[in-house]
Z-matrix of the N, CA and C atoms (Angstrom, degrees):
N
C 1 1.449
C 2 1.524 1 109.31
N 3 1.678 2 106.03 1 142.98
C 4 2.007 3 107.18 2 -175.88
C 5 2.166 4 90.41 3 -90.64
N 6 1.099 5 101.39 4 155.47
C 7 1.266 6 132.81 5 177.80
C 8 1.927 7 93.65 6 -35.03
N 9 1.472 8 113.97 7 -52.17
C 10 1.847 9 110.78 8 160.02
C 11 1.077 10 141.60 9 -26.62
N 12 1.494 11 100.75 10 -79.19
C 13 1.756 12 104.47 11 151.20
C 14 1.458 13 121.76 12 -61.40
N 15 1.736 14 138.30 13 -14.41
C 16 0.937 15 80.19 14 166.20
C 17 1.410 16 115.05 15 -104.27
N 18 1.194 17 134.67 16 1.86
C 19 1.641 18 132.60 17 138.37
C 20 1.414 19 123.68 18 -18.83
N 21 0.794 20 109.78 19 -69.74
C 22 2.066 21 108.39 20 166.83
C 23 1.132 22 96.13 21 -50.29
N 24 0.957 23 111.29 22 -92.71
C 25 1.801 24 113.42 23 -159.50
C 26 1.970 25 115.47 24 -36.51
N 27 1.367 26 106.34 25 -5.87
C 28 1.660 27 104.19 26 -164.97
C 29 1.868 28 91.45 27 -121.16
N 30 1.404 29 123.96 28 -26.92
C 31 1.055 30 99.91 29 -158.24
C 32 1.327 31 100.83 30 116.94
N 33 0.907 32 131.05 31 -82.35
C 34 1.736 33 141.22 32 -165.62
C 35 1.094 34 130.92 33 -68.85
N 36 1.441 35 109.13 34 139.87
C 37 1.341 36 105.14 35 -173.91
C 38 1.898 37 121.95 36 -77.80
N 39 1.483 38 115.80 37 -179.08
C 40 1.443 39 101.75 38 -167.04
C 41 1.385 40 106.13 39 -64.76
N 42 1.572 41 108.04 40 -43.44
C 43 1.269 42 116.31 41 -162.21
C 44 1.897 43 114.66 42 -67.06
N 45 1.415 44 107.39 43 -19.44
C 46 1.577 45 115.34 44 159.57
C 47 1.023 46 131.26 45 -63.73
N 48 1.075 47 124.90 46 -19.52
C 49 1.623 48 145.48 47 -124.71
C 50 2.239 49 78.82 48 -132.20
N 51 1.350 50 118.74 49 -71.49
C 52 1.298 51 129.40 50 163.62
C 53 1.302 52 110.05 51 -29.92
N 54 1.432 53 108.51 52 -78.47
C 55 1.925 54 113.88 53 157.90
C 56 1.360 55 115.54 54 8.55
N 57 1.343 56 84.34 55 -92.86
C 58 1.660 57 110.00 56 -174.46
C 59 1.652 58 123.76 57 -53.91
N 60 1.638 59 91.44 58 -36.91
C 61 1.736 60 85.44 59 165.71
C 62 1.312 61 116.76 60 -76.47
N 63 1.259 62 117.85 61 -39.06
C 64 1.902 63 115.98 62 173.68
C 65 1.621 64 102.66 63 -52.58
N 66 0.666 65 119.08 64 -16.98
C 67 2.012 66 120.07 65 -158.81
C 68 1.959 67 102.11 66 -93.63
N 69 1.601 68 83.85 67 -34.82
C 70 1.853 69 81.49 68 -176.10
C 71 1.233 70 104.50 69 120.45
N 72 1.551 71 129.13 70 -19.37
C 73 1.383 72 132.53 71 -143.03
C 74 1.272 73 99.86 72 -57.35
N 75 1.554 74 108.01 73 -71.52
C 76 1.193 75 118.45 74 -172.01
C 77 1.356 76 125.50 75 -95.55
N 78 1.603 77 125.72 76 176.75
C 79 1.664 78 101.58 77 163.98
C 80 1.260 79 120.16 78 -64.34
N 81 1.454 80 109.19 79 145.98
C 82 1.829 81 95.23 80 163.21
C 83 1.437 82 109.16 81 -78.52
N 84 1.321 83 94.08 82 164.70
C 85 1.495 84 117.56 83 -170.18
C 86 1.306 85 117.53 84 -85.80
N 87 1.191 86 131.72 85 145.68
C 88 1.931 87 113.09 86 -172.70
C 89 1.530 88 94.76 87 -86.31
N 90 1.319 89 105.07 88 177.81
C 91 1.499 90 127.90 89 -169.41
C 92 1.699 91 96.70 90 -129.28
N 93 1.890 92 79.08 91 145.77
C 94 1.681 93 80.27 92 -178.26
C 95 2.036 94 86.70 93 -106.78
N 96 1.099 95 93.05 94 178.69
C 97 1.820 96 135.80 95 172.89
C 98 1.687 97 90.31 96 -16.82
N 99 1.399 98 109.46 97 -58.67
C 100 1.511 99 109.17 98 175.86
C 101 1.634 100 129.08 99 -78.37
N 102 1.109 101 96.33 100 8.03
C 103 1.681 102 98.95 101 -177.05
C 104 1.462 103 107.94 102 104.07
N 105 1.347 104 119.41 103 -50.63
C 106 1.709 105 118.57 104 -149.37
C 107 1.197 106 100.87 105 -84.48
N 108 1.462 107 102.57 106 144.76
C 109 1.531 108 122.59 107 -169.12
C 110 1.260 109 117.37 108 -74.93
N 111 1.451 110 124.85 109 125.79
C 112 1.667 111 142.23 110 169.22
C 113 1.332 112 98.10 111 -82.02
N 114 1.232 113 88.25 112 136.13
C 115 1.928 114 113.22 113 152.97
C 116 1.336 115 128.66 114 -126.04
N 117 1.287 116 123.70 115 149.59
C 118 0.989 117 135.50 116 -152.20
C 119 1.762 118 92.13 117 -122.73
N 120 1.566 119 112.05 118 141.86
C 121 1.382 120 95.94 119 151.37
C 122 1.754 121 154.72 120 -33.07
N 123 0.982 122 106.45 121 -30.90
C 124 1.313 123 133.68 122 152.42
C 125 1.691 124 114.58 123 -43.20
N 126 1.592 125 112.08 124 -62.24
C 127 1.577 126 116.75 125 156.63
C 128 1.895 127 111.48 126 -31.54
N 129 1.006 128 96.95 127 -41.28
C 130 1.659 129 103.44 128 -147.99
C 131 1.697 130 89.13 129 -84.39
N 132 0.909 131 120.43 130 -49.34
C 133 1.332 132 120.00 131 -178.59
C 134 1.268 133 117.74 132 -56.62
N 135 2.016 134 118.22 133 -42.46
C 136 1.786 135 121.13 134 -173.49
C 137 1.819 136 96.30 135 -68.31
N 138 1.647 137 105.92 136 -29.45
C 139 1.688 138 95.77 137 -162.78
C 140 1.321 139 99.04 138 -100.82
N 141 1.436 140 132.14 139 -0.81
C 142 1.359 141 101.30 140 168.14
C 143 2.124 142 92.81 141 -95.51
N 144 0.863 143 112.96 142 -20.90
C 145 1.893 144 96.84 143 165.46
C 146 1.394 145 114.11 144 -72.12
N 147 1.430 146 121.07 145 -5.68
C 148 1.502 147 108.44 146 169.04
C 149 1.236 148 114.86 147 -102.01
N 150 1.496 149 116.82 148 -10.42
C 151 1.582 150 115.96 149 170.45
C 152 1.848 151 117.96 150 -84.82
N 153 1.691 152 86.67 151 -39.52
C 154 1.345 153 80.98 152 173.19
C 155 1.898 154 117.18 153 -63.92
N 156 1.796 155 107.37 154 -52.19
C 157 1.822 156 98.61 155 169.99
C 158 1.513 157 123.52 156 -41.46
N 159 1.169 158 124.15 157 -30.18
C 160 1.302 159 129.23 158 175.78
C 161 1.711 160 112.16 159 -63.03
N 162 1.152 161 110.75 160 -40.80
C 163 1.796 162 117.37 161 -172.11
C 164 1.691 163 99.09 162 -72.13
N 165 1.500 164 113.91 163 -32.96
C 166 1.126 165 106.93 164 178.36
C 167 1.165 166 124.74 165 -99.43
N 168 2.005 167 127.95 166 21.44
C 169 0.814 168 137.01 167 131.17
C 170 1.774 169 104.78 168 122.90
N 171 0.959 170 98.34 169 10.21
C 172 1.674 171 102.90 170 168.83
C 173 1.414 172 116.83 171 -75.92
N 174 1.421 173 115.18 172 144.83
C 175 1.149 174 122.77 173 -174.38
C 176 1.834 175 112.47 174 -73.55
N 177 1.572 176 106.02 175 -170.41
C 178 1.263 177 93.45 176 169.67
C 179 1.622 178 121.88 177 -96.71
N 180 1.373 179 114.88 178 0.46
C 181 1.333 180 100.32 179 -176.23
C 182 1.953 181 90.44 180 -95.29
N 183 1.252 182 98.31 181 -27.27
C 184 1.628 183 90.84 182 160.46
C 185 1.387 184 137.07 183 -7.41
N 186 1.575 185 94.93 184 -75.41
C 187 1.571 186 135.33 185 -168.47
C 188 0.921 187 90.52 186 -70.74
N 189 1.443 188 130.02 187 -43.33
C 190 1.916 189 104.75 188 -154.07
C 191 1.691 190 91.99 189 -94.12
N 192 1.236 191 100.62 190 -8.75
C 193 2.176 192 85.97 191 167.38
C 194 1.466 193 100.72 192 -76.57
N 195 1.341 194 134.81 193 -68.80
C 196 1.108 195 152.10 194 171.94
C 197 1.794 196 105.15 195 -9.57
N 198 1.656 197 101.05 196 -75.04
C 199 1.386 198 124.01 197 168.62
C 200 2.189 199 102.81 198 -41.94
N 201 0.591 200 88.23 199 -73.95
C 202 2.080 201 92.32 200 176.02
C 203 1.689 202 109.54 201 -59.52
N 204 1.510 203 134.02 202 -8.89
C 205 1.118 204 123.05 203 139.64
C 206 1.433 205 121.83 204 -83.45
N 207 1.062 206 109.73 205 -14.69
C 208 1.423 207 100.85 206 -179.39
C 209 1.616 208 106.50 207 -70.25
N 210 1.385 209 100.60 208 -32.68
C 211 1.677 210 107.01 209 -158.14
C 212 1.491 211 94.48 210 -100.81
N 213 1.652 212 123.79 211 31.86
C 214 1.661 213 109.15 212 171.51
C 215 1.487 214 83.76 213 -133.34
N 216 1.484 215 112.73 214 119.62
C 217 1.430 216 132.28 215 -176.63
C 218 2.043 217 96.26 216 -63.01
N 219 1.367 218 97.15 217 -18.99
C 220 2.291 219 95.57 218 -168.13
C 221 1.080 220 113.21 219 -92.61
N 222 2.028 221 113.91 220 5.28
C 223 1.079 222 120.61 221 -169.37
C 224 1.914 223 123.88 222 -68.43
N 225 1.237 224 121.21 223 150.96
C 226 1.168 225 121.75 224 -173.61
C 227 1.741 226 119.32 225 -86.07
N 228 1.295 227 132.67 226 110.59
C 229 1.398 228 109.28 227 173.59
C 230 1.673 229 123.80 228 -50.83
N 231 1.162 230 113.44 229 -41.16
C 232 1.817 231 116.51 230 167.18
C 233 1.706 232 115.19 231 -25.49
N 234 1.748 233 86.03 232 -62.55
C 235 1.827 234 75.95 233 170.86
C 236 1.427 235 127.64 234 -64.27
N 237 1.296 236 126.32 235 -6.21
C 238 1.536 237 116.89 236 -158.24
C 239 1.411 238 75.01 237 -106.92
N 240 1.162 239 132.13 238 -35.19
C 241 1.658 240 120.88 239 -178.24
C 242 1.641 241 105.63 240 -69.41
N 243 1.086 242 125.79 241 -33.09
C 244 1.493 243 110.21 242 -171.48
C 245 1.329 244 103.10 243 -83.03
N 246 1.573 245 121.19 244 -48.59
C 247 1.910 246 110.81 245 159.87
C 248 1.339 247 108.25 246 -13.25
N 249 1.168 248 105.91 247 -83.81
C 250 1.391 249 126.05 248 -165.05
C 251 1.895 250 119.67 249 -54.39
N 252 1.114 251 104.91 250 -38.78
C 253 1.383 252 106.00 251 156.27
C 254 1.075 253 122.58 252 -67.79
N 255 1.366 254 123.15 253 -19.94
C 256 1.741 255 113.09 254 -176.54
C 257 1.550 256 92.62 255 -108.45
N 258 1.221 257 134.08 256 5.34
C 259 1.466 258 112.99 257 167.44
C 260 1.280 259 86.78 258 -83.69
N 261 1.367 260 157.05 259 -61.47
C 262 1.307 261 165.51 260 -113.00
C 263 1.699 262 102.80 261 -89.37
N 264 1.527 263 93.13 262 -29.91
C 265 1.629 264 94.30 263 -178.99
C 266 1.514 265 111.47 264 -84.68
N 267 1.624 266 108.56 265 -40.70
C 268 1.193 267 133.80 266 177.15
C 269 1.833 268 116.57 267 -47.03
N 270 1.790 269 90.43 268 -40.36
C 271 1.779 270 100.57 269 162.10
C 272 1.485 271 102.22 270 -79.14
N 273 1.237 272 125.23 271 -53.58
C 274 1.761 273 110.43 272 -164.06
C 275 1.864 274 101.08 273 -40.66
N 276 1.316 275 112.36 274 -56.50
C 277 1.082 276 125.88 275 -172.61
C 278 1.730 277 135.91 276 -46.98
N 279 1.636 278 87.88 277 -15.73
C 280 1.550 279 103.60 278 173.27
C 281 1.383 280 95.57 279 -105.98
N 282 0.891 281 129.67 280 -28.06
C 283 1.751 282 126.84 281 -172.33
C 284 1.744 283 99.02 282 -67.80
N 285 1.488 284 113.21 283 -50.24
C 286 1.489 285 109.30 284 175.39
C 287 1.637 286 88.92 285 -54.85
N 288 1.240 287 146.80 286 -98.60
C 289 1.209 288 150.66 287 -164.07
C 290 1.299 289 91.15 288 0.70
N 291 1.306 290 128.05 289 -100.65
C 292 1.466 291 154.96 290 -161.06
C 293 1.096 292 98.24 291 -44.45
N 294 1.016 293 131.56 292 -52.63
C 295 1.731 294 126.10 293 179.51
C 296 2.000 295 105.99 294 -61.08
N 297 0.837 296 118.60 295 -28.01
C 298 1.260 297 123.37 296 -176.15
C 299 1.551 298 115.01 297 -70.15
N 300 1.647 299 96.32 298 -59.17
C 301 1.529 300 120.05 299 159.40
C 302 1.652 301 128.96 300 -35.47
N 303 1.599 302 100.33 301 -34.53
C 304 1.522 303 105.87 302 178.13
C 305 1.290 304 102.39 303 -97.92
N 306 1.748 305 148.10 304 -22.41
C 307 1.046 306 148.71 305 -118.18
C 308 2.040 307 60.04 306 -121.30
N 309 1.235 308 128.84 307 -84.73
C 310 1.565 309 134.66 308 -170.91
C 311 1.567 310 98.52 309 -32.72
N 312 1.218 311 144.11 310 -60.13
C 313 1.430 312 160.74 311 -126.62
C 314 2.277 313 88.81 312 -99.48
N 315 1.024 314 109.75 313 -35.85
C 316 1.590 315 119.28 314 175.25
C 317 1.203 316 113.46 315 -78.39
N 318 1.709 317 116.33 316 -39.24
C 319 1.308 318 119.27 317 -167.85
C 320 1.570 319 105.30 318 -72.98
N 321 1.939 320 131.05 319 -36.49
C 322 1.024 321 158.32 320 93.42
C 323 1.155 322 98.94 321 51.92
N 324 1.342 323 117.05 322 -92.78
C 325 1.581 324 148.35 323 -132.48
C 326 1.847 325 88.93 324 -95.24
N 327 1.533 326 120.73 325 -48.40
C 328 1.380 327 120.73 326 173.14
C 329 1.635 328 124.81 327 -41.83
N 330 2.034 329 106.96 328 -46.03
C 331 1.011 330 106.01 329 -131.15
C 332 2.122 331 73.52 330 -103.53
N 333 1.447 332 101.35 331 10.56
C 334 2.190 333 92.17 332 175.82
C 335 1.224 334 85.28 333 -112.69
N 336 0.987 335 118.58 334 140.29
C 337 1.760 336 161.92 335 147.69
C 338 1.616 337 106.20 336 -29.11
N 339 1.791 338 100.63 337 -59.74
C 340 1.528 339 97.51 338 177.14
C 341 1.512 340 125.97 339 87.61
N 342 1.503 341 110.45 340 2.83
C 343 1.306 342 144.95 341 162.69
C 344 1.548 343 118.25 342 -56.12
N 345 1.237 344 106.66 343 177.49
C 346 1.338 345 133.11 344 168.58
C 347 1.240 346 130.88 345 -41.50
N 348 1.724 347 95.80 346 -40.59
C 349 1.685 348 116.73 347 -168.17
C 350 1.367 349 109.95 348 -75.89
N 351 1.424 350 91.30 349 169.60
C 352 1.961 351 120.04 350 173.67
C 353 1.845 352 90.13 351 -59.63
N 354 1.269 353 103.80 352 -70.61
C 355 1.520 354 123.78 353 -157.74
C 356 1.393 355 112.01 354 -33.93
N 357 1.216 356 107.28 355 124.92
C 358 1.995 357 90.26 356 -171.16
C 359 1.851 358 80.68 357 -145.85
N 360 1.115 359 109.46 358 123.02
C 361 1.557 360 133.70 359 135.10
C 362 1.407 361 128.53 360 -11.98
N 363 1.612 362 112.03 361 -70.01
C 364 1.273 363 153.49 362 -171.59
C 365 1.445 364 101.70 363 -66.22
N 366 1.267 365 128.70 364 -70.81
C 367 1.510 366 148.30 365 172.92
C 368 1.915 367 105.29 366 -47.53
N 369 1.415 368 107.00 367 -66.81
C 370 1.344 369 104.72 368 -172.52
C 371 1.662 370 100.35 369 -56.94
N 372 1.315 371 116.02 370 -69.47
C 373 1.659 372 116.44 371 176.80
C 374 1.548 373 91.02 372 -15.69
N 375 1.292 374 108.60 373 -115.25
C 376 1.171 375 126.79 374 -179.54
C 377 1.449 376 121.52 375 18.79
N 378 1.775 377 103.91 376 -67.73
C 379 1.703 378 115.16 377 179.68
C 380 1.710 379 107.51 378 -84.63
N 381 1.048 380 114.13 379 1.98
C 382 1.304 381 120.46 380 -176.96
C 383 1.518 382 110.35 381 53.00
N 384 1.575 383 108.09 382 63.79
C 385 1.282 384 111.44 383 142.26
C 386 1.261 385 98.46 384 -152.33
N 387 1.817 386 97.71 385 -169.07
C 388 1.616 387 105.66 386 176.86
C 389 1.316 388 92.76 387 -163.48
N 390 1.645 389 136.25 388 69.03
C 391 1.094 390 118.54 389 158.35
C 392 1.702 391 93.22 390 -128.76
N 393 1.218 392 103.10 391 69.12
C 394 1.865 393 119.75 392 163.10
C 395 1.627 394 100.63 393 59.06
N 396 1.432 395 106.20 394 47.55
C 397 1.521 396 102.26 395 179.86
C 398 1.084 397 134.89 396 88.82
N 399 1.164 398 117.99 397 -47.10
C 400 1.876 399 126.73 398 168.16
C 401 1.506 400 117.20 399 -67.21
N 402 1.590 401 100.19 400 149.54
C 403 0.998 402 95.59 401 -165.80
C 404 1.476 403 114.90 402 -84.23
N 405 1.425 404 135.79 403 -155.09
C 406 1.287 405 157.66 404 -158.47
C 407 1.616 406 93.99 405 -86.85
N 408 1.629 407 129.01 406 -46.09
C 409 1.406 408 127.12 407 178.66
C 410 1.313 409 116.53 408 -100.88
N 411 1.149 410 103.04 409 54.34
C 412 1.585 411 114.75 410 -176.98
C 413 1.732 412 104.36 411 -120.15
C-alpha cells in the first residue's frame, strides 16, 4: 500500500502519518526501487492504535510506548492497564482543574454588572486590583 491508501483506510492524513514516522512512533515503512514508502498491514494496525490512543488522550511519547507494546509479542496486559489507568486519572484530574476554572470564571461574570461602565469586576479581579483601574502609583 502507497502512503494514500493507507491514509483513507487509517483516518490520517499523509502528512500525520510522515509525523509519526519522523517522531519514531511507528515503524518506518520500507521503500521500494522508487523511494515511496510501502506498507504492510502491520502499518495499519500501529497507526490506527496510534490514532485511536491519541482520541483518548495520550500523549505522543505515550503512543510510541503503547506502539512498542503492541509490537513486543512478551508484553504484559497489567502494564497497558496501569498506562491506561493513570492516563484516566491524569484526565479525571484536569476535569477537576477545569471544573474549578469555570466554577472561578462564573463567580467572575456574577460579581460585573455588564453595563455601560469603565468599572469592571472581572478585569480588576483578574489584575489584582480594585481601585477603578489605576494603578497603586496613581
Amino acid at each position: 500500500m502507497n502512503i494514500s491508501d493507507v491514509a483513507k483506510k487509517t483516518g490520517l492524513t499523509s502528512k500525520a502519518i510522515r509525523f509519526y514516522e519522523e517522531k519514531g512512533v511507528v515503524t518506518p515503512p520500507l521503500r521500494s526501487d522508487n523511494g515511496y514508502r510501502r506498507y504492510s498491514a502491520h502499518h495499519l494496525e500501529e497507526l490506527n492504535l496510534l490514532r485511536q490512543a491519541r482520541q483518548v488522550g495520550f500523549t505522543l511519547d505515550e503512543c510510541r510506548e503503547l506502539v512498542t507494546l503492541f509490537n513486543d509479542p512478551a508484553r504484559h496486559s497489567a502494564d497497558v492497564k496501569a498506562r491506561t489507568l493513570q492516563k484516566a486519572a491524569e484526565i479525571a484530574a484536569h476535569i477537576e482543574e477545569l471544573q474549578a476554572m469555570r466554577i472561578r470564571l462564573l463567580a467572575l461574570a456574577e460579581a460585573c454588572p455588564g453595563d455601560d461602565s469603565a468599572e469592571c469586576p472581572i478585569i480588576n479581579n483578574l489584575a489584582g486590583c480594585c481601585a477603578h483601574g489605576k494603578g497603586a502609583s496613581d
